[in-house]
N, C-alpha and C positions, 0 to 999 in steps of 0.2 A: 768235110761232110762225113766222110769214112769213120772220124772219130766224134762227131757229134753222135754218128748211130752208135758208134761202141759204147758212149758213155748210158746213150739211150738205154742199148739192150741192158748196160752193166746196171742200169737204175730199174728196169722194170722188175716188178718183186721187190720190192724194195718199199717200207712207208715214206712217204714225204719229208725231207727237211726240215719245211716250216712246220709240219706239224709236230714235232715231237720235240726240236731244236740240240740234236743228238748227230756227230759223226756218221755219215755212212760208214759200215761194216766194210772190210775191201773184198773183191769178189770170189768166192771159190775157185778154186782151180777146176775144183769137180763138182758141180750138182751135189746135191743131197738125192740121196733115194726116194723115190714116190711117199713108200711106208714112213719114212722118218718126218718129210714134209707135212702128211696127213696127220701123223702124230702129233707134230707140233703146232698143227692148227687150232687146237685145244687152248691152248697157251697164248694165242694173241690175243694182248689186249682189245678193251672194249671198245675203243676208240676205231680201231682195223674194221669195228662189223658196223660201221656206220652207215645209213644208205646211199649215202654217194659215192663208198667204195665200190668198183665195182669186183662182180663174183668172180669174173674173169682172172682177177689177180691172184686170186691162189689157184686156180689151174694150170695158171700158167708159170706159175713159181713151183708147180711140183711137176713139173715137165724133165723127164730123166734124157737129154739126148743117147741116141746112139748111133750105129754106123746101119742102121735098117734102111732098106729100100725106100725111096720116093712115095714109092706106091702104098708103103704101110704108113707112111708120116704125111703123106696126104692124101688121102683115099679121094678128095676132089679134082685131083689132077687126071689128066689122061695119059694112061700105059704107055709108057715108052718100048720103043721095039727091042723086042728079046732077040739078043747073037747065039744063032746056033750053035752048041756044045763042039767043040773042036777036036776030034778025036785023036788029031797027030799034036803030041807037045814038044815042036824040037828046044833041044838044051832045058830040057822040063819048065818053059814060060807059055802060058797059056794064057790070053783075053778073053773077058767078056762082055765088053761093048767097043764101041767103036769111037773113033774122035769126035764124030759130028752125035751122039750120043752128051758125052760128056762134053762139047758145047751148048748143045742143045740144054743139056740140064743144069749147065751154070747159069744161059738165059731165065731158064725158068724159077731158078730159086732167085735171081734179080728182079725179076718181075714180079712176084709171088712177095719178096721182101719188101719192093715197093710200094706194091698195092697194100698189104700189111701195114708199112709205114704210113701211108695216106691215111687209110683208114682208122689206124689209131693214131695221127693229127684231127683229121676229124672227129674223132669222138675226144678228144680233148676238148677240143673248141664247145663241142658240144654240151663234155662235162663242166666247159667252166663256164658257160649260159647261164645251164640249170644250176651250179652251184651260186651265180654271181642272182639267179631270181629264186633258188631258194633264201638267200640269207635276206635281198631285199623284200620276197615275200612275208618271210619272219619279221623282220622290221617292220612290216608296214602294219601287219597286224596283230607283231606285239605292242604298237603304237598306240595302234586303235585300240585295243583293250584295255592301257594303262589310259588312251584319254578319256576312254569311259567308267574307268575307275573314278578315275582325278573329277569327272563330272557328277559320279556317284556319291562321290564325298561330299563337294557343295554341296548337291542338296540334302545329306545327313547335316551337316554344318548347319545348314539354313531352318530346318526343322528343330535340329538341337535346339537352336536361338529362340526360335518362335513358341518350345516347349520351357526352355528356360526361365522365358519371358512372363511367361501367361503362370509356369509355377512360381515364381517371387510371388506376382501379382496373387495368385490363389493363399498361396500361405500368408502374405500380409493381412488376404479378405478374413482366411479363416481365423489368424491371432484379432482382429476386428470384434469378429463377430464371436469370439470365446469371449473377450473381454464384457460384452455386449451381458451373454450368459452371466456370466460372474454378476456384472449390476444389476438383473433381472433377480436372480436368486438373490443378492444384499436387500432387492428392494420388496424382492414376496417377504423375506425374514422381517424385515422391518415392518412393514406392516401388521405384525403379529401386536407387536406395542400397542398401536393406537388402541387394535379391537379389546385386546386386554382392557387398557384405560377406559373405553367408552362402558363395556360390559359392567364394571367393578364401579365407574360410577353411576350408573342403571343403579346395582344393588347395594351400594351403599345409599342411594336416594332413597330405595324401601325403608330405610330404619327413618326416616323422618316420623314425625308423632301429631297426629290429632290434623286438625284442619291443615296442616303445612303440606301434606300427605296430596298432594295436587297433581293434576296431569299438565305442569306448567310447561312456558314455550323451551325452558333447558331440559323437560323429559323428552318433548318431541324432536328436538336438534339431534340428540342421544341415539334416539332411533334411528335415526335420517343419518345418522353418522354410520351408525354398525352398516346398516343396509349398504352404504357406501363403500366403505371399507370391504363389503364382504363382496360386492361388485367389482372392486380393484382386483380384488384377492384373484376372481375366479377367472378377469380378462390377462391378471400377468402371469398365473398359471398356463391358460390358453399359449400366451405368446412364448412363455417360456417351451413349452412342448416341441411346440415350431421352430423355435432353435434350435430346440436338439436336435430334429428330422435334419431341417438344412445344416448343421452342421455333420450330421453322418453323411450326406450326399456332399457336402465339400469336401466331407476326407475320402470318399468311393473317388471321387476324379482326381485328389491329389494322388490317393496309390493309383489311380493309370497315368497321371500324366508323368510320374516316379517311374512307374515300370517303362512306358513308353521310353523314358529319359535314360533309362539304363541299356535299355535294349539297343537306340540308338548309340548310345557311349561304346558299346561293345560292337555292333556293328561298323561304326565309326574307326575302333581301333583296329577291328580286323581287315577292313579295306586297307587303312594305311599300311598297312602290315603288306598286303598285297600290291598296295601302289607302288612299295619303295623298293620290291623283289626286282632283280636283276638276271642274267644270264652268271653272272660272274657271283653270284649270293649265294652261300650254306647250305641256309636253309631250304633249300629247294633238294626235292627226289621224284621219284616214280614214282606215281600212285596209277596204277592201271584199270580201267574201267570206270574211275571217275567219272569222267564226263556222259558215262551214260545213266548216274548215278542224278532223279532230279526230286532233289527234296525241300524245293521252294514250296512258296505258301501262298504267295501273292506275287502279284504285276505291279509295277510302278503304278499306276493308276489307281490299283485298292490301296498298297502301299501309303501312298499321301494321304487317299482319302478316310483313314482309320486315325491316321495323326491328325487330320484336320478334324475329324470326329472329336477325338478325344478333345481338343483344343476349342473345339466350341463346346460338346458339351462342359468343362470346365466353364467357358464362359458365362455359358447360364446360369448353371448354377450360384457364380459369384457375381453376376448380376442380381439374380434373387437375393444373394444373401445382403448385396451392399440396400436392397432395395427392404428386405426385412429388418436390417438393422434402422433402417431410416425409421420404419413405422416403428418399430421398438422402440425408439428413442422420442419418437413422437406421444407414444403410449405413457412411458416414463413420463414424460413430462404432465401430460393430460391430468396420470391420476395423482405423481404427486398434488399438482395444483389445486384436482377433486377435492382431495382430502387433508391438506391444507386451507381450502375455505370455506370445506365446513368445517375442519377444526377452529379456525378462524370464530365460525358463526356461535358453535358453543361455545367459544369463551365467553363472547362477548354476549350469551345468554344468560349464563353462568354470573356475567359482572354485573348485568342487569338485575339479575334474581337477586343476588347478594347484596346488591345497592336495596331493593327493596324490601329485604329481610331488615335489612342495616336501620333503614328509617322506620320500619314497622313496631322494633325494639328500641332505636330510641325514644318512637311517641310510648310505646308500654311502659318504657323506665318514666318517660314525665309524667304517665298518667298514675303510676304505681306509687311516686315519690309524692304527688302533691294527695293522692286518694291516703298513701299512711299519713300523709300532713294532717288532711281535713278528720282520719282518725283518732291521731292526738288534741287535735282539738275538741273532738265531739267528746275524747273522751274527759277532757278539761272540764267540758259543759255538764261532763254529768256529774261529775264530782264536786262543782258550785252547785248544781242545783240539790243534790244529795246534801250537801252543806248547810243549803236555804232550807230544806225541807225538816234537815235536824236544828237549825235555829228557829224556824216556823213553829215544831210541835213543843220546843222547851217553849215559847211563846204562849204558845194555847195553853199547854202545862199551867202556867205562870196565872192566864185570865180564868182557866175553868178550877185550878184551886181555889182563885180568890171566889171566883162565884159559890163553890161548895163549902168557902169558910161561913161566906156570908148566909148561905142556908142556918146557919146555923146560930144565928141575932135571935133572941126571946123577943115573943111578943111583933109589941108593935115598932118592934125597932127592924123589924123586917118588912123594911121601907120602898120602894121600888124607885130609887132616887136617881139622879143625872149617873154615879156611879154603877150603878147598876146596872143599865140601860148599856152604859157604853160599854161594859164589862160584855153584854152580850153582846152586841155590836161588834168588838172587838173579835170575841167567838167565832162568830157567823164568818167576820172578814178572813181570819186566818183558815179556818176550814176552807174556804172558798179558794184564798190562794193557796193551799194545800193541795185542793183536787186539780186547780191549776200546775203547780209544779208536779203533783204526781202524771200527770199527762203529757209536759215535756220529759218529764224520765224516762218515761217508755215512750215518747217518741223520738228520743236523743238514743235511747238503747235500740231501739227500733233500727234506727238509720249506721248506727254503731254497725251491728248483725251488715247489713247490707253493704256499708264500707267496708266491712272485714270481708263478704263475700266478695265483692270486686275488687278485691285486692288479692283473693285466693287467684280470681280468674287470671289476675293481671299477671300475676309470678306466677303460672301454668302455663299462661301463653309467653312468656320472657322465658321459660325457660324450653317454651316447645322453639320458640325463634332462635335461641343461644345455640340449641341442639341444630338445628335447621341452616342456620349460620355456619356451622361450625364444621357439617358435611359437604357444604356446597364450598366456603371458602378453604377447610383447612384440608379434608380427605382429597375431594373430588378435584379440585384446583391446587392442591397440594403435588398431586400427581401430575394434572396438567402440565405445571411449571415444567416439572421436570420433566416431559417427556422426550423419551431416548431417542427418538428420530425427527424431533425438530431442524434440528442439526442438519439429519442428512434430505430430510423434503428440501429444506430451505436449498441446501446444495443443488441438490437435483434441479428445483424451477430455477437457482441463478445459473444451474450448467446450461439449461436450455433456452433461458432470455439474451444469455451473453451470447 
């Protein structure tokens, strides 16, 4: 026991073994001075001011003994009795206390040592409670922190996910509905074609000539076309607008549900950062005053409820969009088809008109071909009867000489005989068929004049038909054929029957 205390007393002042894993120093022979202990208190490490050391230990490591009275080295004890001064020193030895003195004061430093000793067992026991419910209080509530770390993670995790989610799903909606745009603008531009076409054959139909000049059912399809056309024009402008809008509000919630997604990411790494800190970690120091430092923003509760915000408003908005694309495509379809069947309608006005031009000029050409027919003949006719008429007067020539020879018989030989008679006769007959053919002359030239007129008529109107023909089949239908967005109407209704 004697040397358990020695080792005791030799260990108190002294740091712990386990803690530093360093040789005990062996003991002085002499104390160190007050002043030099006090000085070197400056100098112990950080670990010596920790709060479970207690303060006691360097008072009591700068403890100088000396040979001083009881009563100055424990002023708690009670005065011991004083030996009056001896004034005879035989052989010059002189005392000053007595034996039961100094037993008495060897009890008292036994007892005084013991109760010491007790005392500091029990406060061992008692420092190794609190040291064995500080470390398990640390545990339990560095525990707790790290599990509500580890819990605060999941649900960054779970959010991440659910922002993850909904942004694929947002960016697929919004490449959707840009593509959407794109066919909406190919199909306003396209459009420009047809109005072109309808317009240009409007005004090429103005140059038509003379009676052809009509307000037939291909001028009114024409109109009924532009009208139409110019009705697409101003509903896929409309829809086109509306895209933009909802597309500017898909990309307003893709940049929050972006920002939200970063913010969580960087939140997300800083916890783990924190999750995976140790007692035994680097990166750890003193930051002092921290904790009364609070520059949060929100509660778990707004917290969620701003991602779950952002996450339905995304939603909506790509609900609208998948629901605007729907009518968009429904749109597309409508007015291709619109203006597809009235293109449809003027062709086949157009092929109607132009069948009818078609037969109006063939009956002109039959009626042109047999009218110069019956011209060359009438003019046959006049040139026999011109003929007859210069054989008829050498005729009369022929009887009215002979009648003026015979004026000219002396006497009674100016006989009025059977020749004579017929001579006149003969006269009378050709005059008579004379005023007769001069009357089919002029009326064979008569009818001549009028055949040539209806022939003038006949090749005015062939040629107002030829012209008439020629804009409906070769300009106006010429274009037609080829028009530049058959192609892509036709596309567009087979995109949306299939």
């Amino acid at each position: 026991d004697s040397h358990q205390q020695h080792s005791r007393m030799e260990l108190y002042g002294y740091p712990l073994k386990a803690k530093f894993n360093q040789p005990r120093p062996p003991p002085p022979k002499v104390l160190p001075a007050t002043s030099t202990v006090a000085a070197n208190k400056n100098h112990i490490p950080e670990s010596f001011s920790m709060p479970w050391m207690p303060n006691s230990y360097y008072k009591a490591a700068a403890l100088n003994p000396t040979l001083a009275p009881l009563t100055e080295n424990f002023p708690g004890l009670p005065p011991t009795k004083i030996v009056p001064f001896i004034s005879e020193r035989p052989d010059g030895v002189f005392t000053r206390h007595t034996l039961d003195d100094w037993h008495r004061s060897n009890m008292t430093n036994y007892k005084e040592s013991e109760t010491t000793r007790h005392n500091a067992e029990r406060l061992r026991a008692d420092l190794n409670r609190a040291i064995k419910d500080v470390y398990q209080q640390a545990k339990r509530t560095q525990g707790e922190s790290t599990r509500n770390l580890g819990e605060r993670i999941n649900d960054i995790e779970y959010w991440k996910s659910e922002l993850c989610i909904e942004l694929d799903a947002m960016i697929r909606e919004t490449n959707s509905l840009a593509d959407m745009q794109k066919r909406l603008e190919r199909a306003l531009a396209d459009t420009e074609g047809p109005f072109q076409v309808a317009h240009k054959c409007l005004l090429n139909r103005e140059k038509r000539m003379g009676i052809d000049l009509v307000n037939d059912d291909v001028e009114k399809q024409l109109v009924t076309e532009i009208k139409i056309i110019r009705s697409c024009r101003e509903r896929l402008q409309q829809c086109l607008d509306t895209v933009n809008a909802q597309l500017m509000c898909n990309k307003e919630a893709r940049q929050e549900l972006e920002k939200d997604l970063a913010d969580k990411q960087l939140g997300h790494h800083i916890d783990s950062k924190c999750y995976q800190l140790k007692n035994t970690s680097r990166d750890i120091h003193f930051f002092k005053g921290v904790e009364r430092i609070d520059a949060t923003v929100s509660v778990p509760e707004t917290w969620a409820r701003f991602t779950d915000n952002n996450i339905f408003r995304s939603q909506s908005a790509r609900a609208a969009s998948a629901k605007l694309r729907a009518s968009t495509e429904s749109l597309l379809m409508g007015t291709a088809d619109e203006m597809w069947r009235q293109f449809s309608k003027v062709n086949d006005a157009f092929t109607s008109r132009i069948t009818e031009i078609a037969n109006a000029k063939s009956k002109i050409q039959t009626h042109l071909a047999k009218t110069r027919q019956e011209i060359f003949q009438i003019e046959t006719k006049i040139q026999v009867i011109q003929k007859t008429i210069k054989d008829k007067e050498a005729q009369l020539k022929v009887a009215q000489t002979r009648l003026d020879e015979r004026t000219r018989r002396p006497n009674v030989e100016l006989c009025r005989d059977a020749a004579q008679i017929r001579l006149v006769q003969e006269v009378n007959e050709i005059n008579e068929t004379l005023r007769n053919l001069h009357q089919c002359l002029r009326a064979s030239e008569d009818m001549l004049q009028m055949l040539v007129r209806s022939k003038g008529v006949l090749e005015q109107d062939l040629v107002v038909k030829n012209n008439s023909l020629f804009i409906d089949q070769e300009r106006c239908m010429g274009m037609r054929k080829s028009y530049p967005s058959t192609v892509q109407i036709l596309g567009y209704v087979s995109a949306g029957l299939t």
